[in-house]
N, C-alpha and C positions, 0 to 999 in steps of 0.2 A: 656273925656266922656266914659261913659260905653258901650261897645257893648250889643246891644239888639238885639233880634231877630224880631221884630218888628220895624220901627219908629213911634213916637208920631207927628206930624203936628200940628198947633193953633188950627186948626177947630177943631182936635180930643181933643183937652183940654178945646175948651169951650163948647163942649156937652157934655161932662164927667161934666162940676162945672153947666152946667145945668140940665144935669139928678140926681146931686146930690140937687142941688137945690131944685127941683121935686119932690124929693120922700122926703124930709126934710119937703117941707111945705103940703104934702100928711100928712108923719106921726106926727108933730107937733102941732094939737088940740088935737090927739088922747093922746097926749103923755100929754100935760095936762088935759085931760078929765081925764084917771087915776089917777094923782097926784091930783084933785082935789074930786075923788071920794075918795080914800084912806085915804084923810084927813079928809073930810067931817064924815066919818067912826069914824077915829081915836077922834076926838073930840064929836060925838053920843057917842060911847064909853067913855068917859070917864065925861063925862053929868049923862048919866046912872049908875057908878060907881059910883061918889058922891051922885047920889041923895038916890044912895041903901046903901051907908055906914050911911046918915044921918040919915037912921028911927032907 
């Protein structure tokens, strides 16, 4: 085992995968809110592209 300067204990490792937990399902709509705006974009775009190449 590695000398640290610190020790890690259980409790300090499940509030760590809990605050990771935490701020994961904090930023995880957010994170497909983006990806569903950008596409939603991406495909207005290119709607509006074909229908300007057709005339």
């Amino acid at each position: 085992m590695l000398p640290t300067i610190f020790t890690i204990t259980g409790e300090d490792i499940t509030a760590i995968i809990g605050y990771i937990g935490e701020v994961f399902t904090d930023v995880s709509p957010l994170f497909f809110v983006i990806i569903g705006i950008s596409l939603g974009l991406w495909i207005l775009g290119s709607i509006i592209r074909a229908v300007a190449h057709r005339k």
